[in-house]
C-alpha positions in Angstrom: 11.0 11.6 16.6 8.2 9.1 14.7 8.1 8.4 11.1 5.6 10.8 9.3 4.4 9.3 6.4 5.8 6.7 3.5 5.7 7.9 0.3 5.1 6.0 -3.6 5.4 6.9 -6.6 2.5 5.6 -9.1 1.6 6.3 -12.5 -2.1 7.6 -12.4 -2.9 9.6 -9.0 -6.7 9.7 -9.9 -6.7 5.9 -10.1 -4.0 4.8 -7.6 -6.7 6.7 -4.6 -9.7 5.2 -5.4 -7.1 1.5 -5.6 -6.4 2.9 -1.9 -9.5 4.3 -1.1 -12.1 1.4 -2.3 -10.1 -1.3 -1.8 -8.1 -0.8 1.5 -10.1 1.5 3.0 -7.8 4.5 3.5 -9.3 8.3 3.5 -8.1 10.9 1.0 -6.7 13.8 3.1 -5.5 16.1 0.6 -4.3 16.8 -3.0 -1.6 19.0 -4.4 -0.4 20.2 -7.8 3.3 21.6 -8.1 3.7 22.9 -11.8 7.5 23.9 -10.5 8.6 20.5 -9.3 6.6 18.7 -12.3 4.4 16.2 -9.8 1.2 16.3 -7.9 0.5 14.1 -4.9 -2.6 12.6 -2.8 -2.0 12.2 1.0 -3.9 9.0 2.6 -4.8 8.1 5.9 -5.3 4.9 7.4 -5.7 5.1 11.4 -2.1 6.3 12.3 -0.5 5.7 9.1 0.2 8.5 6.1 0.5 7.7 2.4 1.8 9.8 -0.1 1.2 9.1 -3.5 3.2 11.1 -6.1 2.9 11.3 -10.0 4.5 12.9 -12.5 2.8 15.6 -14.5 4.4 15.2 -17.5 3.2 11.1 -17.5 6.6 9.8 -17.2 6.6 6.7 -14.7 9.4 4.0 -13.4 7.8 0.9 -12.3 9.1 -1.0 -9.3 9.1 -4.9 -10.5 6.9 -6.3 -7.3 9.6 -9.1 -7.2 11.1 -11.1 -4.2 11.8 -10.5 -1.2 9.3 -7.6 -2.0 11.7 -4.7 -0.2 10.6 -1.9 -0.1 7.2 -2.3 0.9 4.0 -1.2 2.9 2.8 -2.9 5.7 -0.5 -2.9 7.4 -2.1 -4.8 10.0 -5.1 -6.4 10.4 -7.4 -8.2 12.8 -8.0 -11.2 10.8 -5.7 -12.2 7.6 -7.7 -14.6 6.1 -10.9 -12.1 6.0 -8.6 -9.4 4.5 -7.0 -11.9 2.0 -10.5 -13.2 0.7 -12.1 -9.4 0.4 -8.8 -8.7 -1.9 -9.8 -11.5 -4.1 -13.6 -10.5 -4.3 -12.1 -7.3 -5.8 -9.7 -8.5 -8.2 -6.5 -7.8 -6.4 -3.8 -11.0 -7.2 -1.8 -12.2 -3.9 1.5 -12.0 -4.9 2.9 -14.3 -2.0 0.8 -15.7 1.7 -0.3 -16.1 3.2 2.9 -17.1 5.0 3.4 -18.0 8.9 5.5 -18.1 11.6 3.7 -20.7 13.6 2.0 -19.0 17.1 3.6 -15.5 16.0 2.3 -13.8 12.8 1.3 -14.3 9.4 1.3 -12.2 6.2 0.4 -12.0 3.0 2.1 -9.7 0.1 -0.2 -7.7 -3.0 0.9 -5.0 -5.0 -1.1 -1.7 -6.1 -1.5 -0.9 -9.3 1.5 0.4 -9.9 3.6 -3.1 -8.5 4.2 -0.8 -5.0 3.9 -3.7 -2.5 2.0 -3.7 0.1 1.8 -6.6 3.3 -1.3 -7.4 5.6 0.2 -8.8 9.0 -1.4 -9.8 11.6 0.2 -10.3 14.4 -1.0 -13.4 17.2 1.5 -13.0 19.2 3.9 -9.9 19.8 6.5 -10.8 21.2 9.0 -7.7 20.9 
């Protein structure tokens, strides 16, 4: 068994891939329309991971507060957290929280789509499970 894919819900599909897309890099895979079920959704990939993004056809939308301890949220890692937390600020995206550190371990960082989904960079220095 693996996990298959995380899925969030966000208000504008069109807008929320190009956020993923142009911002964090990930590849549209495909796009579907379900006039029964009332949503349509965008499937993502970035290396080995699988977002779903769903919206609501008839525009309704809950937000998610991105509040403390930011649960649930996405997390993806990267090579070198301070690169990946200044190219989020050359494109507008607010840090919510980071970068933070567990000294000789890992650090993170937290940012939110814009839809408040949260989403972590970690990078990892030392693995040590």
């Amino acid at each position: 068994m693996r996990i298959d894919h995380v899925a969030c819900e966000v208000a504008d599909l069109d807008a929320s891939v190009r956020f993923y897309v142009e911002r964090l890099g990930f590849v549209e895979s495909w796009q579907h329309r379900n006039e029964e079920e009332g949503e349509a959704c965008a499937f993502l990939k970035l290396g080995d991971v699988y977002l779903e993004l769903l919206a609501k056809l008839d525009g309704s939308f809950t937000s998610s507060a991105a509040v403390p301890p930011y649960c649930p949220h996405l997390a993806l890692a990267v090579e070198d957290l301070d690169a990946s937390a200044e190219a989020l600020v050359r494109q507008g995206v607010p840090i919510l929280r980071g970068p933070l550190e567990v000294p000789g371990e890992v650090r993170w960082l937290y940012f939110a789509d814009p839809d408040h989904n949260v989403i972590e960079y970690v990078q990892w220095i030392k693995r040590s499970w």
